[in-house]
N, CA, C and O atoms as a GROMACS GRO file, in nm:
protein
  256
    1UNK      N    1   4.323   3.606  -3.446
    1UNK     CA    2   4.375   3.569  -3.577
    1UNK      C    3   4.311   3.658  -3.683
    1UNK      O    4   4.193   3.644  -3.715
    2UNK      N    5   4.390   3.748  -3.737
    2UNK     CA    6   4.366   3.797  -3.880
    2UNK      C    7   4.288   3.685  -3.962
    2UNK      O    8   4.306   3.563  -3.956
    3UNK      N    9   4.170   3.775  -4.059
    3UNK     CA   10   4.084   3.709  -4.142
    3UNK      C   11   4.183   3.702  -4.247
    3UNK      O   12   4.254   3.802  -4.254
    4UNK      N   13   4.211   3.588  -4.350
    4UNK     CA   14   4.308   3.592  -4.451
    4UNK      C   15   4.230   3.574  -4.571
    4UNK      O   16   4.269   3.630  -4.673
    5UNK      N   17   4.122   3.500  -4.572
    5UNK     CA   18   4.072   3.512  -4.684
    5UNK      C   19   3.937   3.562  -4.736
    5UNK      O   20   3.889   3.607  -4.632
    6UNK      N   21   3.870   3.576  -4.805
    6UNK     CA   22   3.753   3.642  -4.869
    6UNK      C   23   3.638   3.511  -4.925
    6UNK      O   24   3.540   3.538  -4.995
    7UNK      N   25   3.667   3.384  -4.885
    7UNK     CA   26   3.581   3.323  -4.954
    7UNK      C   27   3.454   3.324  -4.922
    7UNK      O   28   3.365   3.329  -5.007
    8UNK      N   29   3.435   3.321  -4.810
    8UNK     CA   30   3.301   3.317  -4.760
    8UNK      C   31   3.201   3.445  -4.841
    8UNK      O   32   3.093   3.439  -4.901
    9UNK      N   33   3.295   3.560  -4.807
    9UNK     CA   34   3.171   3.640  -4.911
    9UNK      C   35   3.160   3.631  -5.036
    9UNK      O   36   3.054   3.636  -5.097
   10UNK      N   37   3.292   3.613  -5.092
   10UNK     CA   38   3.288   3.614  -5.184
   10UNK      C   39   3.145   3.469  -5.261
   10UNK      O   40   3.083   3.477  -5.368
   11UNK      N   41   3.138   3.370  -5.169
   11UNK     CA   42   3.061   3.254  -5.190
   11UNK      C   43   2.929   3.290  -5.205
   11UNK      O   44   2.848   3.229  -5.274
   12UNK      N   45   2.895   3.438  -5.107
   12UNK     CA   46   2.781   3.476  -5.117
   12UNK      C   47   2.735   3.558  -5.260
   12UNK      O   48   2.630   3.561  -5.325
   13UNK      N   49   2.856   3.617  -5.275
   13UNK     CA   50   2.831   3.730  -5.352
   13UNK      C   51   2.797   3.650  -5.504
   13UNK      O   52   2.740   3.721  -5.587
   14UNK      N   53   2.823   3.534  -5.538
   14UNK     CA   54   2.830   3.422  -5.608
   14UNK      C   55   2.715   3.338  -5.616
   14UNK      O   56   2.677   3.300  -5.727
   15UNK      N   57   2.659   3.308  -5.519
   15UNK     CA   58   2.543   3.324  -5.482
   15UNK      C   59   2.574   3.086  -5.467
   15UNK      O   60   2.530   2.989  -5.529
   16UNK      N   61   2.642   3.101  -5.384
   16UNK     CA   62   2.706   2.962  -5.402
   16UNK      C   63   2.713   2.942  -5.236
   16UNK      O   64   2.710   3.036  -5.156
   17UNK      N   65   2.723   2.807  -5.204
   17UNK     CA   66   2.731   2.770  -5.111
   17UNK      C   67   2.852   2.686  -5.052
   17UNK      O   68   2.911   2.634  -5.147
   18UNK      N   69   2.915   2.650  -4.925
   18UNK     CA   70   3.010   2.575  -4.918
   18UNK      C   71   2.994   2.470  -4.932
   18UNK      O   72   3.092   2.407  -4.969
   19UNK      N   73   2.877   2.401  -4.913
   19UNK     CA   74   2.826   2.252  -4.952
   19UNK      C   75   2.814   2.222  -5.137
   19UNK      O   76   2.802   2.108  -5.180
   20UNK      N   77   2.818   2.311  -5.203
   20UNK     CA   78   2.848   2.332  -5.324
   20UNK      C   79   2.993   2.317  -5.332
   20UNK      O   80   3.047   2.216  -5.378
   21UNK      N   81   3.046   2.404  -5.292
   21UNK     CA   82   3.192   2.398  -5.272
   21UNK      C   83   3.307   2.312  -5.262
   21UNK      O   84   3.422   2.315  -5.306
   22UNK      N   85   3.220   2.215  -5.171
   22UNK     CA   86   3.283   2.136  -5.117
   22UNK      C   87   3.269   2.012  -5.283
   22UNK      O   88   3.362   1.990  -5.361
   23UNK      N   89   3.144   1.959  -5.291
   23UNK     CA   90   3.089   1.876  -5.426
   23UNK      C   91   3.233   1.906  -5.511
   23UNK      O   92   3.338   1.843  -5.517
   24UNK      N   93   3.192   2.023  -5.567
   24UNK     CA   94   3.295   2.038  -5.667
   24UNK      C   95   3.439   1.990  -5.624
   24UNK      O   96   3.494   1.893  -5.676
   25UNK      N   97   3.476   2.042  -5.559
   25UNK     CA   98   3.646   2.007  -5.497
   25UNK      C   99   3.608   1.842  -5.446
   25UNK      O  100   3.666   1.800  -5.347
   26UNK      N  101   3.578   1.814  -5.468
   26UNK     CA  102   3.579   1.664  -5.406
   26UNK      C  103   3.636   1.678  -5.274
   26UNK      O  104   3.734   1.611  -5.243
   27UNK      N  105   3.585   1.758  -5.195
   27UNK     CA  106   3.626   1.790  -5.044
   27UNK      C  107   3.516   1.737  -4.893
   27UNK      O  108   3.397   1.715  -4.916
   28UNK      N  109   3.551   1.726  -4.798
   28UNK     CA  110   3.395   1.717  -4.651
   28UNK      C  111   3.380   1.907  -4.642
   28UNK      O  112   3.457   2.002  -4.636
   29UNK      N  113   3.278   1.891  -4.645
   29UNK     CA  114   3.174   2.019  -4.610
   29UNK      C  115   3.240   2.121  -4.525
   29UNK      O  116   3.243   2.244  -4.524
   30UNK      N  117   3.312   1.986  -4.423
   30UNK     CA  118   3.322   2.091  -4.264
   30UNK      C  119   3.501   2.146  -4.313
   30UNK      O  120   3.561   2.242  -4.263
   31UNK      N  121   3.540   2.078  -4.390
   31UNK     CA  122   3.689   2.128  -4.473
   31UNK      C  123   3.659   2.319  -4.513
   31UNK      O  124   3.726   2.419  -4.488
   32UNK      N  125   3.531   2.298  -4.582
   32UNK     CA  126   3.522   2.386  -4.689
   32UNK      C  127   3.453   2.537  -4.551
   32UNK      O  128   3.465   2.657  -4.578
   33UNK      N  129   3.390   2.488  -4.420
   33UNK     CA  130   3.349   2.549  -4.340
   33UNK      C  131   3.479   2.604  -4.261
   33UNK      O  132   3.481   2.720  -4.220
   34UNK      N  133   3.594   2.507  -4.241
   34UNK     CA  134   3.696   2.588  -4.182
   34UNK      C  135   3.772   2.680  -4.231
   34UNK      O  136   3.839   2.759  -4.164
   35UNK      N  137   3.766   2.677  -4.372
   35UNK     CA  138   3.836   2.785  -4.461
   35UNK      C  139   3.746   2.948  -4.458
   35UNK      O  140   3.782   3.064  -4.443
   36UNK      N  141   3.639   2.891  -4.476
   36UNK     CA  142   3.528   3.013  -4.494
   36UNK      C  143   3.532   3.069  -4.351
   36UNK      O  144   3.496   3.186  -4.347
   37UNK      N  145   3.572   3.009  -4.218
   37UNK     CA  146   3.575   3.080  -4.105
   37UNK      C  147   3.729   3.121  -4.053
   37UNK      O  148   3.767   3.150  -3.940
   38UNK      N  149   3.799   3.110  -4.176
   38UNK     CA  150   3.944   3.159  -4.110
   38UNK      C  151   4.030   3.051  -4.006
   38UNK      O  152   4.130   3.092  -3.947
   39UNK      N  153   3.984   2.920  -3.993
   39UNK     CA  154   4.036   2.821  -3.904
   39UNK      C  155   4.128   2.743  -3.900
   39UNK      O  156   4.207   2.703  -3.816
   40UNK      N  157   4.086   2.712  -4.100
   40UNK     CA  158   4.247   2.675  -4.163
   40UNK      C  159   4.241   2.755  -4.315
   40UNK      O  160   4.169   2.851  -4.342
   41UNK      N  161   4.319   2.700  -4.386
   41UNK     CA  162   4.326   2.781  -4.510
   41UNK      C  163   4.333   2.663  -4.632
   41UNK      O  164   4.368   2.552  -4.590
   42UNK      N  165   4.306   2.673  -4.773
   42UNK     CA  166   4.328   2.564  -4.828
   42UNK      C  167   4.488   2.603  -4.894
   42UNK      O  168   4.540   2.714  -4.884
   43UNK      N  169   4.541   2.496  -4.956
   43UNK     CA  170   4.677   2.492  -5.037
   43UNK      C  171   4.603   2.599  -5.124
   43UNK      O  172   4.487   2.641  -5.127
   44UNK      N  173   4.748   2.634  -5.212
   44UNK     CA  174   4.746   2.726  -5.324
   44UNK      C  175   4.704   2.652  -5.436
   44UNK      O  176   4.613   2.700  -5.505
   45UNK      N  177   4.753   2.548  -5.464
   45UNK     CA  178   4.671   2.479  -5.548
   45UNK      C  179   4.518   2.510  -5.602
   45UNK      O  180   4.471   2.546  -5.710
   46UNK      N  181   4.454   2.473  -5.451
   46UNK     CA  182   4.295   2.480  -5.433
   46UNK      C  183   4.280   2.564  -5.402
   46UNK      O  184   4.161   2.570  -5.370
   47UNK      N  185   4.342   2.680  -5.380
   47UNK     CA  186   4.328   2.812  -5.362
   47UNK      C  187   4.279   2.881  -5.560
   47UNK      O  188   4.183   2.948  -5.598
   48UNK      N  189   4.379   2.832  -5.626
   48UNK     CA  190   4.346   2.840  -5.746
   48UNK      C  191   4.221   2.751  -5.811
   48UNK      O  192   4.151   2.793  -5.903
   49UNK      N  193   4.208   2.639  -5.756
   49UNK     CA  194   4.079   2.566  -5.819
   49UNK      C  195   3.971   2.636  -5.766
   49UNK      O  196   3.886   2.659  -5.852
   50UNK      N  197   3.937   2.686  -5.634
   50UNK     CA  198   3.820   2.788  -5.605
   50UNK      C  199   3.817   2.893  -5.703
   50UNK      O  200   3.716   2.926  -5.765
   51UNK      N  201   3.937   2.947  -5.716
   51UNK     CA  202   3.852   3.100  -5.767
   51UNK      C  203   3.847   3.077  -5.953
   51UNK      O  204   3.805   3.157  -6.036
   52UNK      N  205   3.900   2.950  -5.972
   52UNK     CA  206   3.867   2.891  -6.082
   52UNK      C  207   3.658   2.901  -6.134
   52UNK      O  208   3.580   2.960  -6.208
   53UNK      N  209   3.666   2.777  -6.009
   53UNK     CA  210   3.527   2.749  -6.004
   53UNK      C  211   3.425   2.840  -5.991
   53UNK      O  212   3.316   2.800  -6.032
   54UNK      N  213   3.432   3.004  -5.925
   54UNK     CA  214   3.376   3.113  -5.852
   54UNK      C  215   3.415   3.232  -6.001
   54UNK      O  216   3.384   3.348  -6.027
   55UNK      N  217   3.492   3.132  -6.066
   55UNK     CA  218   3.467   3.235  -6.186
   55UNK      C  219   3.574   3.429  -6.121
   55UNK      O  220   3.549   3.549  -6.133
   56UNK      N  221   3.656   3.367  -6.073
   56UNK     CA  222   3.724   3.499  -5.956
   56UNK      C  223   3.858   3.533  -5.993
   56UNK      O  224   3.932   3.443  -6.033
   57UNK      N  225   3.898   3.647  -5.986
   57UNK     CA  226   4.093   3.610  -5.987
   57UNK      C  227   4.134   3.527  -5.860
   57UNK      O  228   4.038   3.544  -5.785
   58UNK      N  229   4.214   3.455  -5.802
   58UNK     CA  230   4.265   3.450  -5.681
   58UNK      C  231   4.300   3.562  -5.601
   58UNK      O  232   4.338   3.557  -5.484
   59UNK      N  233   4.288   3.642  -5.656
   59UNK     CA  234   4.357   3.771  -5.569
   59UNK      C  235   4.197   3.824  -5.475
   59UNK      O  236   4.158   3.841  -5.359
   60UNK      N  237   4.162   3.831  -5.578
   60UNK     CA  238   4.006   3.865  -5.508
   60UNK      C  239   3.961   3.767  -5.332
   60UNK      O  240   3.914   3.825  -5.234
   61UNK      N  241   3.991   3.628  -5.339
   61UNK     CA  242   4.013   3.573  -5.216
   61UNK      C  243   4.050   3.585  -5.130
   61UNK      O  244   4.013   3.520  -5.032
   62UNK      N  245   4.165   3.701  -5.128
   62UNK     CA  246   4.274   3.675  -5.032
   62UNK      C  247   4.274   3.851  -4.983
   62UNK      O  248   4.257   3.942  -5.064
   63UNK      N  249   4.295   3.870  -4.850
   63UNK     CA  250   4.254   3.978  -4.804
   63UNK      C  251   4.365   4.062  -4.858
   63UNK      O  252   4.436   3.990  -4.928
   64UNK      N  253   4.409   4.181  -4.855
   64UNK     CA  254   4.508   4.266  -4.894
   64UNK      C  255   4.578   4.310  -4.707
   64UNK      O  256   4.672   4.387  -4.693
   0.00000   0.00000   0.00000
């Protein structure tokens, strides 16, 4: 499976964590762990509330 999204580094580069991640989104941890490993993906919605929160464009998330 193709990597689709960028959050995980981008989380680093942010200097943020998925257990952070998760808090904010009112999400479980292991939600915010399957996204960051490519396992599932979140809606576009919350695709937009991350890179909200990460201070990011959405585009920046999402692999090219």
């Amino acid at each position: 499976m193709e990597d689709i999204n960028r959050l995980k580094i981008v989380l680093v580069e942010k200097k943020k964590t998925g257990k952070w991640l998760a808090e904010q989104l009112g999400k479980n941890p292991s939600t915010v762990s399957k996204w960051c490993s490519n396992v599932s993906q979140p809606d576009l919605a919350t695709l937009v509330k991350v890179a909200e929160l990460l201070k990011v464009d959405v585009q920046e998330l999402i692999n090219k």
